[in-house]
C-alpha positions as CSV (number, residue, x, y, z in Angstrom):
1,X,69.5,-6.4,-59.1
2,X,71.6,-9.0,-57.2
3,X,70.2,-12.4,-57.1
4,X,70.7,-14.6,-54.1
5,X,72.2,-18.6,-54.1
6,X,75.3,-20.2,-54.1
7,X,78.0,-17.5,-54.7
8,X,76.0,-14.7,-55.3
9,X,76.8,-10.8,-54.6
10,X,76.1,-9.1,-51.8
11,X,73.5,-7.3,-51.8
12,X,74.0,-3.5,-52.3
13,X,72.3,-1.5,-49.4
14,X,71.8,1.9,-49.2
15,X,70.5,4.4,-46.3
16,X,68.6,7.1,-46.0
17,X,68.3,8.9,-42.6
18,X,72.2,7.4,-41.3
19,X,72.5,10.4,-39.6
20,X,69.6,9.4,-36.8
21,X,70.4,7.2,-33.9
22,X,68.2,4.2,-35.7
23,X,70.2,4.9,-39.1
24,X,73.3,4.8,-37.1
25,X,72.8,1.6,-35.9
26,X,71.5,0.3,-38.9
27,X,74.6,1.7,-40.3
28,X,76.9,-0.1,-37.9
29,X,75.2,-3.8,-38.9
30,X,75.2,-3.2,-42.3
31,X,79.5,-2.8,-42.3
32,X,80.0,-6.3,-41.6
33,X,77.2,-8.1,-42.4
34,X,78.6,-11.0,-44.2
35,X,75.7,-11.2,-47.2
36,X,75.0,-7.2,-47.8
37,X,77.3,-4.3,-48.6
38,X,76.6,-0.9,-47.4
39,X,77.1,1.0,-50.9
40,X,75.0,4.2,-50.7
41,X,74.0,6.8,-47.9
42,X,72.1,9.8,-48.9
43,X,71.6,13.2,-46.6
44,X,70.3,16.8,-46.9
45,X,73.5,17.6,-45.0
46,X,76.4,18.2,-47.4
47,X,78.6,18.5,-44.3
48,X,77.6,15.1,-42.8
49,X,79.4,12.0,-43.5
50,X,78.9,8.6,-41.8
51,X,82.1,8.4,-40.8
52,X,81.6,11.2,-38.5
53,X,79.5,8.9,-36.3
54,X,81.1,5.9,-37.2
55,X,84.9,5.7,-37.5
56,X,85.3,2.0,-38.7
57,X,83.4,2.8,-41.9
58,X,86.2,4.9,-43.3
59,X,87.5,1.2,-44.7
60,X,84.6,0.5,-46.7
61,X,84.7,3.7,-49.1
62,X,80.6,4.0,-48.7
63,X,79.6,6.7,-51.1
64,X,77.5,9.8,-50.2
65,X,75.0,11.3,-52.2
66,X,72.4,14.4,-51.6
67,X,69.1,13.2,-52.0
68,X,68.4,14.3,-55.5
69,X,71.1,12.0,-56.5
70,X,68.6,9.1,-55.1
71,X,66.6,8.6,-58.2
72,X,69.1,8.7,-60.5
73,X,71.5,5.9,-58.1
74,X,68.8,3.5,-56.8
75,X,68.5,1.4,-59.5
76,X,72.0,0.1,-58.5
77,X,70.9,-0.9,-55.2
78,X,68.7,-4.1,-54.3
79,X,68.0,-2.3,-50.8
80,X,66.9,0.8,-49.5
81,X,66.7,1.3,-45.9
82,X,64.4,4.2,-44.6
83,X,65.0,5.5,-41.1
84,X,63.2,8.8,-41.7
85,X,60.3,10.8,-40.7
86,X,56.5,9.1,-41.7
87,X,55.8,12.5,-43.9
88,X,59.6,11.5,-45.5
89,X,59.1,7.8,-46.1
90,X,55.5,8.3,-47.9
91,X,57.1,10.3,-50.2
92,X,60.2,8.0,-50.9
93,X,58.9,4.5,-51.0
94,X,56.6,5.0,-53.9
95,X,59.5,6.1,-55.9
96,X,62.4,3.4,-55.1
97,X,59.4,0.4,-55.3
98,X,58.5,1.7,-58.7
99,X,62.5,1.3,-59.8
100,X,62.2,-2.3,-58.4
101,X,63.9,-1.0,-55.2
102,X,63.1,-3.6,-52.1
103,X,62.4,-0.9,-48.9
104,X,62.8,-1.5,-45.1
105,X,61.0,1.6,-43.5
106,X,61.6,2.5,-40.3
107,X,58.9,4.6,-39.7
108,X,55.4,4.2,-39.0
109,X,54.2,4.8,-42.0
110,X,52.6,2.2,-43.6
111,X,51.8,0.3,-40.2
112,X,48.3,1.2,-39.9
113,X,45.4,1.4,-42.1
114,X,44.5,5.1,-43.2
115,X,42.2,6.3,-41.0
116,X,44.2,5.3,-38.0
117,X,47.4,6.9,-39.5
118,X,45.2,9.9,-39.5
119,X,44.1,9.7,-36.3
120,X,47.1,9.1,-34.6
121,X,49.8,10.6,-36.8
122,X,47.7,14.0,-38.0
123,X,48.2,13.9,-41.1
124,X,46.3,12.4,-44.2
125,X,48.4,9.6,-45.5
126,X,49.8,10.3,-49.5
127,X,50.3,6.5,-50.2
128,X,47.4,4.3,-48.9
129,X,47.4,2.0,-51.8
130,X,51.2,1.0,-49.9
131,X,49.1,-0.1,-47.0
132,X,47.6,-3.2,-48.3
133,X,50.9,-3.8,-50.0
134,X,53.3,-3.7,-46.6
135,X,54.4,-6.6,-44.5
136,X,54.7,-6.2,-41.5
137,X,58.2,-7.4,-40.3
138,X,57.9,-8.3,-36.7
139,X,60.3,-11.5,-37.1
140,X,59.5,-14.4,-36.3
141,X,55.6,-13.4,-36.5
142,X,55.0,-12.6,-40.0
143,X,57.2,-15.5,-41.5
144,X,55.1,-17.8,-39.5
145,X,52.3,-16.2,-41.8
146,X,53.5,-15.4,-45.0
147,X,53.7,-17.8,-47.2
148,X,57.0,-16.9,-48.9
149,X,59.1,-18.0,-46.4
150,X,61.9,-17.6,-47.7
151,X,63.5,-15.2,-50.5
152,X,61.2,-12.0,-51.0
153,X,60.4,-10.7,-54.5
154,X,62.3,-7.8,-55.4
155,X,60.3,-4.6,-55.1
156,X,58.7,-5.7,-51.5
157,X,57.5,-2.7,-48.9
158,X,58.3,-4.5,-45.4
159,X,57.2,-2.3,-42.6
160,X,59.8,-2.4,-39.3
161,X,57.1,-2.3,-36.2
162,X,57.6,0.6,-33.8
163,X,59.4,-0.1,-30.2
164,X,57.1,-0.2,-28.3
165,X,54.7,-2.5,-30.3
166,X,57.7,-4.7,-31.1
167,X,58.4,-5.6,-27.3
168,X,54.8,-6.1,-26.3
169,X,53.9,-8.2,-29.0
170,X,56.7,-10.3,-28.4
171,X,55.6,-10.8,-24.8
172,X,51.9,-11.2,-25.6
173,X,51.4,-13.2,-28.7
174,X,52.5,-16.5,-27.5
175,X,49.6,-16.1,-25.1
176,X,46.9,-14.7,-27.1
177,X,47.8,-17.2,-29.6
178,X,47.5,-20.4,-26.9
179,X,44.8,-18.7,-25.4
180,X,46.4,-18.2,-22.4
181,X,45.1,-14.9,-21.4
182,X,42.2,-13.4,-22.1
183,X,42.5,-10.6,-24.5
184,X,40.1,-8.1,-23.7
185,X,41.9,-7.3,-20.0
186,X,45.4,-6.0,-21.0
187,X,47.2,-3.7,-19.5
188,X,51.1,-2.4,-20.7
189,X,53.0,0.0,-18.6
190,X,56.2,0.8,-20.6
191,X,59.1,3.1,-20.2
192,X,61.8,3.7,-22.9
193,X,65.1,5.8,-22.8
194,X,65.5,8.7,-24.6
195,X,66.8,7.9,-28.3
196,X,63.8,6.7,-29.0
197,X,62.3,10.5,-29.7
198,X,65.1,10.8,-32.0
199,X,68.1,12.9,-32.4
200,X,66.9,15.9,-33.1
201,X,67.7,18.5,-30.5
202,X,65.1,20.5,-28.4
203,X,65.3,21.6,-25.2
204,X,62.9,19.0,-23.1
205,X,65.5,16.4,-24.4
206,X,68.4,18.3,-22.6
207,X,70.4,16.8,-20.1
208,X,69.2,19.6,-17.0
209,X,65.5,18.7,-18.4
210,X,66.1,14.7,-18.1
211,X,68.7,14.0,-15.2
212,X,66.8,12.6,-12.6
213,X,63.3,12.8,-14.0
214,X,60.7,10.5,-14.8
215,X,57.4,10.9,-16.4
216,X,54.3,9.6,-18.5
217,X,54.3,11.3,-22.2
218,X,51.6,10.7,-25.3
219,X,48.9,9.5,-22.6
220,X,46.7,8.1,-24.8
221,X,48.1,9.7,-27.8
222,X,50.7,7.2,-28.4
223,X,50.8,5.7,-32.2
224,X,51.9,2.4,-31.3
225,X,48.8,1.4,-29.3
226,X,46.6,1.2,-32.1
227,X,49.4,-0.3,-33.7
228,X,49.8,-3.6,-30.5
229,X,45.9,-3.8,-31.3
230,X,46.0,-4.2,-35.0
231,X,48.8,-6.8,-35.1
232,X,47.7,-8.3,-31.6
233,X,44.5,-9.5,-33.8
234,X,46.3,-9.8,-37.4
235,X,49.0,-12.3,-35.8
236,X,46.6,-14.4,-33.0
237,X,43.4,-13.9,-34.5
238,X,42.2,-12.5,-30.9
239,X,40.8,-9.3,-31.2
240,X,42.5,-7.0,-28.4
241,X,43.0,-3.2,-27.4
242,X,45.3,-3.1,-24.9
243,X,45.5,0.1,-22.2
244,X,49.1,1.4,-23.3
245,X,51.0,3.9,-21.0
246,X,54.4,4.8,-22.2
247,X,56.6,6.6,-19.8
248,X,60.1,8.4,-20.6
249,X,63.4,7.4,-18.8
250,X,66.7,9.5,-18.0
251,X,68.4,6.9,-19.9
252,X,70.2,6.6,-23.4
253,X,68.4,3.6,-24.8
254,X,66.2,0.4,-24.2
255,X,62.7,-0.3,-23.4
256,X,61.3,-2.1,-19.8
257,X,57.3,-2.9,-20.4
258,X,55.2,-4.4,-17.5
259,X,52.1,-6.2,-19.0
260,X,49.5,-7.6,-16.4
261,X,47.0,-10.0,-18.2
262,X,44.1,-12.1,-16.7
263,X,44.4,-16.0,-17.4
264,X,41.9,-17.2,-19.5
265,X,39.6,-19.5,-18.1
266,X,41.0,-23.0,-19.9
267,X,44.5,-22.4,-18.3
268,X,43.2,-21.4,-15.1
269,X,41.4,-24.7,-14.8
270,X,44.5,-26.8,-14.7
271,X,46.3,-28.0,-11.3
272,X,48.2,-24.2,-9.9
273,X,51.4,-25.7,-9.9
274,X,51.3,-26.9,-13.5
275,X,51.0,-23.0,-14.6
276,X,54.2,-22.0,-15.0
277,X,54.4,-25.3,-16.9
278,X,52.3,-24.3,-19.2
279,X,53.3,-21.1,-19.7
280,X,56.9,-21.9,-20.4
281,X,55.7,-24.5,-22.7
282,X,53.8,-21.6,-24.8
283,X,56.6,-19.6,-25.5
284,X,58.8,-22.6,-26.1
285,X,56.4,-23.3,-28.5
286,X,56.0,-20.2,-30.2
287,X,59.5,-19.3,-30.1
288,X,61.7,-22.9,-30.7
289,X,63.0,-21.7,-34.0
290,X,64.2,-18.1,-33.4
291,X,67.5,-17.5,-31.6
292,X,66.9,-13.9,-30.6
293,X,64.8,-14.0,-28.0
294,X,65.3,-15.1,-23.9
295,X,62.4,-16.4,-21.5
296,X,62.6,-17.4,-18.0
297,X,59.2,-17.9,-15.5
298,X,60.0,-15.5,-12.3
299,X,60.5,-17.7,-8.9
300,X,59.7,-15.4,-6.9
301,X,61.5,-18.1,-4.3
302,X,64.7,-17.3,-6.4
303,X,64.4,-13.9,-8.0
304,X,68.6,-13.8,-9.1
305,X,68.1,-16.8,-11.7
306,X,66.1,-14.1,-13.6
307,X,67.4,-11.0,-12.8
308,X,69.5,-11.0,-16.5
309,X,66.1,-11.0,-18.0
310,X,65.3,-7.9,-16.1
311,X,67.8,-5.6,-16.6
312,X,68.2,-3.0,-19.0
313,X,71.8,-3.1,-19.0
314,X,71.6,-7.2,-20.0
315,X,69.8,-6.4,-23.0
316,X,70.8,-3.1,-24.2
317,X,73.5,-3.7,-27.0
318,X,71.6,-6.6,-28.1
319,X,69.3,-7.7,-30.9
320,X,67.6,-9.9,-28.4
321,X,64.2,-9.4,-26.3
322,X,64.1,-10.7,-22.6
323,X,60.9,-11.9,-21.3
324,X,59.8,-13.2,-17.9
325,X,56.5,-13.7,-16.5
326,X,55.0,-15.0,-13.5
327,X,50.9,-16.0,-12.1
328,X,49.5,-14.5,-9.3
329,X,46.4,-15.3,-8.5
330,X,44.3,-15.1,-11.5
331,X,46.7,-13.1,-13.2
332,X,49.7,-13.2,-15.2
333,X,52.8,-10.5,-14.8
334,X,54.6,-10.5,-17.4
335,X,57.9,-8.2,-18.0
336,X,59.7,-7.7,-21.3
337,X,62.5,-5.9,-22.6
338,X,64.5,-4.9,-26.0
339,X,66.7,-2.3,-27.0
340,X,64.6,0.4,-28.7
341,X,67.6,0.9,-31.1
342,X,68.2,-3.0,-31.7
343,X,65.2,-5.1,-31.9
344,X,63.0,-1.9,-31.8
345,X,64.8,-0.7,-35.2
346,X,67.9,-1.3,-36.7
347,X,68.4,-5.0,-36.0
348,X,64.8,-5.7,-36.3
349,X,65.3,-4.2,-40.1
350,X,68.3,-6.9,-40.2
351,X,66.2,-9.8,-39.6
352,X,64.3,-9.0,-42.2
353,X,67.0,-7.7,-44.6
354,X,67.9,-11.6,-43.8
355,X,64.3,-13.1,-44.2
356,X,63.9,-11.7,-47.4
357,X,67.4,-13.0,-48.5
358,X,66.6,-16.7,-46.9
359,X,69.8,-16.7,-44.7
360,X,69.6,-17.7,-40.9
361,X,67.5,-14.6,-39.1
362,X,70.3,-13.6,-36.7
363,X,73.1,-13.5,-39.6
364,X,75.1,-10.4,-38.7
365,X,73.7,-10.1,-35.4
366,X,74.9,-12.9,-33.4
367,X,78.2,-11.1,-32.0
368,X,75.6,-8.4,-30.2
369,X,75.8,-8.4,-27.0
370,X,74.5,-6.0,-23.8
371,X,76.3,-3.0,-22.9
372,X,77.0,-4.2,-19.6
């Protein structure tokens, strides 16, 4: 295993799943990333290679294996990215953390206890002594609670957070945290583009079944609401269960939430006018140290100074999330946004492929920009 300080290595990466859109993008950091090499990609496809998806990596000779080869080649890797299937991940995670193997799963599972992944995934989970041992890696969240700060031991489970739980956790938990809002009234509305059912092809993903459409999917079913509620609580300490609708867009990728909150009775009794005061000062707060992340309050009396922060296309691209917010009444609006393949995945997994390595969290991400 590589060792990090002064002139060490990079560390040896590999990939399993490269051939999804998250894996893709994942992929495409990892190439230049100026502290980890991309070594190793593994696939059930003997006909796939990475450089079908991704010309530029033709330079950097990254080997292909099928997945047998995986236990035999992991111990020469220090990390092993998963962007597979839950059912997939279970299975594979035991396996490289037993060879001393550091993981970055994708998936979703080892976000919940057991009986929720039950519940909401439907199926009985194969590796629940994994769940006590997974961090969850919403950055900058969980370094603010783990007391390792810096380099992670080799052999560490981090668990990426889902989309959607990503971008309304990083809208709400500067407020739940301040007690800005009172947790028990939450409500999300959030839409996402397309990629983020995956790659696989089926026919209500078609372009005929999606142009021009719009619709609510997983009403109630949705796994990440019981995963906002969980971490909602584990990160603020305020116990929450926020009413998640998740609606599907005729677009490629990135994620627009609406989250309307009630203002908690200790911010409502300052002066009106010093509100928006205070609530840029909570996020400033919460969110001094960490680069990726944009927040505006929403004049309604100039609505262009914001109007980056609102759009898809101004965040799309990017590893960033965009948050504005703005008090009406009693209530707080608040609207946030992240690329579902970026911050909801793949550059997500980069922050903490850098946490655990001790490097600045947006190394390798700071020439991301939107797809404008």
């Amino acid at each position: 295993m590589n060792t990090q300080g002064g002139t060490s290595p990079k560390q040896k990466t590999g990939i399993i799943g490269a051939h999804g859109y998250s894996g893709r993008e994942l992929a495409r950091l990892l190439l230049p990333h100026p502290h980890a090499e991309l070594t190793a990609i593994f696939s059930r496809d003997p006909e796939w290679n990475v450089t079908h998806d991704l010309p530029e990596a033709k330079q950097h000779h990254i080997k292909h294996f099928p997945m047998e080869a995986l236990s035999e080649q992991a111990s020469s890797l220090d990390v092993v990215f998963l962007a597979t299937p839950v059912e997939v991940s279970m299975a594979l995670a035991p396996q490289l953390l037993e060879q001393g193997v550091t993981v970055i799963d994708l998936s979703g599972a080892f976000r919940l206890s057991s009986e929720d992944f039950a519940r909401w995934y439907g199926l009985p989970h194969h590796a629940p002594a994994l769940l006590h041992q997974a961090q969850y890696g919403l950055c900058p969240w969980w370094l603010n609670t783990n007391s390792k700060k810096s380099k992670q031991e080799a052999g560490t489970l981090i668990s990426n957070p889902g989309c959607y739980a990503t971008c309304a956790l990083m809208a709400l938990l500067p407020l739940l945290s301040a007690g800005a809002i009172d947790a028990e009234h939450i409500i999300i509305d959030a839409k996402s583009g397309v990629s983020g059912a995956g790659r696989k092809a089926t026919k209500n993903k078609l372009f005929c079944e999606l142009s021009q459409d719009f619709y609510p999917y997983k009403v109630g079913q949705h796994q990440h609401a019981p995963e906002i509620a969980r971490f909602c609580e584990a990160f603020s300490g305020k116990k929450s269960a926020p009413l998640l609708t998740t609606q599907l867009l005729p677009l490629k990728r990135g994620i627009s939430m609406s989250i309307y909150a009630k203002l908690s009775p200790a911010l409502k009794a300052q002066a009106h006018q010093t509100l928006p005061n205070a609530l840029h000062q909570t996020y400033e707060t919460a969110y001094q140290d960490y680069p990726l992340v944009k927040y505006s309050y929403l004049d309604a009396d100039d609505y262009h100074s914001s109007q980056a922060l609102l759009s898809l296309k101004h965040v799309v691209g990017s590893a960033r999330t965009h948050i504005t917010y703005q008090v009406q009444g009693d209530n707080v609006l608040i609207f946030a946004s992240l690329d579902n393949l970026m911050k909801g995945a793949a550059s997500q997994a980069i922050e903490n492929l850098n946490a655990m390595l001790g490097v600045p969290i947006d190394t390798g991400l700071q020439h991301c920009e939107g797809l404008l």
